[in-house]
C-alpha positions as CSV (number, residue, x, y, z in Angstrom):
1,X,-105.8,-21.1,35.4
2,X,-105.2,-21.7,31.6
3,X,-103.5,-18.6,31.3
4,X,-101.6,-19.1,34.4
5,X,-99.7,-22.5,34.0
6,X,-97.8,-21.7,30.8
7,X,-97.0,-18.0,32.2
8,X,-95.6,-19.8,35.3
9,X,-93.7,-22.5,33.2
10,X,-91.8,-19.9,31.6
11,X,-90.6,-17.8,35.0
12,X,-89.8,-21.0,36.5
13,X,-87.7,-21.6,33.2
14,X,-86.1,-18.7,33.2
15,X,-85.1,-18.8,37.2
16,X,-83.0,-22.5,36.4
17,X,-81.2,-21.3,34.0
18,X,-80.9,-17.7,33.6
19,X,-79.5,-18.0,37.5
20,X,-76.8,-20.1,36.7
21,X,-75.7,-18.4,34.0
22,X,-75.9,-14.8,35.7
23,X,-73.5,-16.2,38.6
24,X,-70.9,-17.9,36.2
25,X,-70.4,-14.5,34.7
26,X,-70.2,-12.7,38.1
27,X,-67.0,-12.0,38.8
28,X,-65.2,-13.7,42.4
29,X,-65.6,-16.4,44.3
30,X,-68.7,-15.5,45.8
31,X,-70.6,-16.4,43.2
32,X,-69.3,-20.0,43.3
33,X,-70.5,-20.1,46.6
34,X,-73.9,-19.0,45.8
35,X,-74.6,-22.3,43.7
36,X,-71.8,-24.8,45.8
37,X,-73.7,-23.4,49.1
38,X,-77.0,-24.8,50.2
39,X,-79.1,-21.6,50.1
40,X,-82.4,-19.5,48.2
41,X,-79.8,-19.1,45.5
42,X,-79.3,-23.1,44.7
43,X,-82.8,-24.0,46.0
44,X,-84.8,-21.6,44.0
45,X,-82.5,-23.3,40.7
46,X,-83.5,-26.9,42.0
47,X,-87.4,-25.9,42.3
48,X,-87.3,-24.2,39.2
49,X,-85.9,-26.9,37.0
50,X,-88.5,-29.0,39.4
51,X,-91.8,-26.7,38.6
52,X,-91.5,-25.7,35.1
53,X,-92.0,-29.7,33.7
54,X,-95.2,-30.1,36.0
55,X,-96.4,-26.4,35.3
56,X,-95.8,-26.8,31.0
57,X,-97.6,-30.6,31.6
58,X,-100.2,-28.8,33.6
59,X,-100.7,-25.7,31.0
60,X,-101.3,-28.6,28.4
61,X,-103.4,-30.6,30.2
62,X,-105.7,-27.2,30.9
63,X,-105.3,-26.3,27.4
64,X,-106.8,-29.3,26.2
65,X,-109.7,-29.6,29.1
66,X,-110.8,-25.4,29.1
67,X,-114.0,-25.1,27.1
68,X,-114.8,-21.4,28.0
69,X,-111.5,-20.2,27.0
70,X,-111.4,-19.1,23.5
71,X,-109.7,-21.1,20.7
72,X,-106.8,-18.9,20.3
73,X,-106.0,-18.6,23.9
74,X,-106.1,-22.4,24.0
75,X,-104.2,-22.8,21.4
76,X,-101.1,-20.3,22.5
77,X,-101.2,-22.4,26.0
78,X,-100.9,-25.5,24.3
79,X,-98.3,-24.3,22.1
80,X,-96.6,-22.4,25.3
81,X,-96.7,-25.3,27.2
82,X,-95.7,-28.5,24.5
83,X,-92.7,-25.6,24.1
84,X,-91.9,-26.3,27.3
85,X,-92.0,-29.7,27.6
86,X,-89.7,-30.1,24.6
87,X,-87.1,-27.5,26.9
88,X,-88.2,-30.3,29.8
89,X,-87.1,-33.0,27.7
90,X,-83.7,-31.4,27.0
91,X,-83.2,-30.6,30.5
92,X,-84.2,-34.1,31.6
93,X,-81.1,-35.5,28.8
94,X,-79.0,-33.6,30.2
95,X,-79.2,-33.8,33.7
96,X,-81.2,-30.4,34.8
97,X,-84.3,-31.9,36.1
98,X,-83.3,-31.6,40.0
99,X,-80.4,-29.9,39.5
100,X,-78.7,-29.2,42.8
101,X,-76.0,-27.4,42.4
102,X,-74.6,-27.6,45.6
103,X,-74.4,-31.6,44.6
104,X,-71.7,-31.0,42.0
């Protein structure tokens, strides 16, 4: 599981906010309606902004715990995942934790 929380932290990342930004630059109204329009589109950006805080907080909380990993694996989760919890923080500022987009 070490390995697997920061590794998980990142694709969650990368779903709430690479998804937003890939339907802003689609072209047509469509893709307003993805992310105005209660669907997998807008819920997969609400549970990732939801899942990568509690997967980083989980990756460092196993980093810290894992005594048969070896040091440098333990130290790239830890890094990985306070990484991510510094993005978490930002998010959290700025109103991304929970995002719904189909609230706005």
């Amino acid at each position: 599981m070490l390995r697997l929380w920061p590794i998980a932290g990142v694709a969650a990342m990368v779903a709430t906010f690479a998804l937003p930004l890939m339907a802003l630059m689609a072209s047509g109204m469509q893709a307003v309606h993805r992310l105005s329009d209660v669907g997998p589109y807008a819920i997969t950006i609400m549970l990732g902004s939801l899942l990568f805080p509690i997967f980083a907080a989980l990756g460092l909380a196993s980093s810290l715990r894992a005594s048969g990993a070896g040091r440098f694996v333990r130290i790239n989760a830890a890094l990985v995942s306070i990484a991510l919890l510094a993005v978490a923080g930002y998010a959290l500022s700025i109103g991304w934790i929970g995002m719904r987009t189909w609230a706005l």
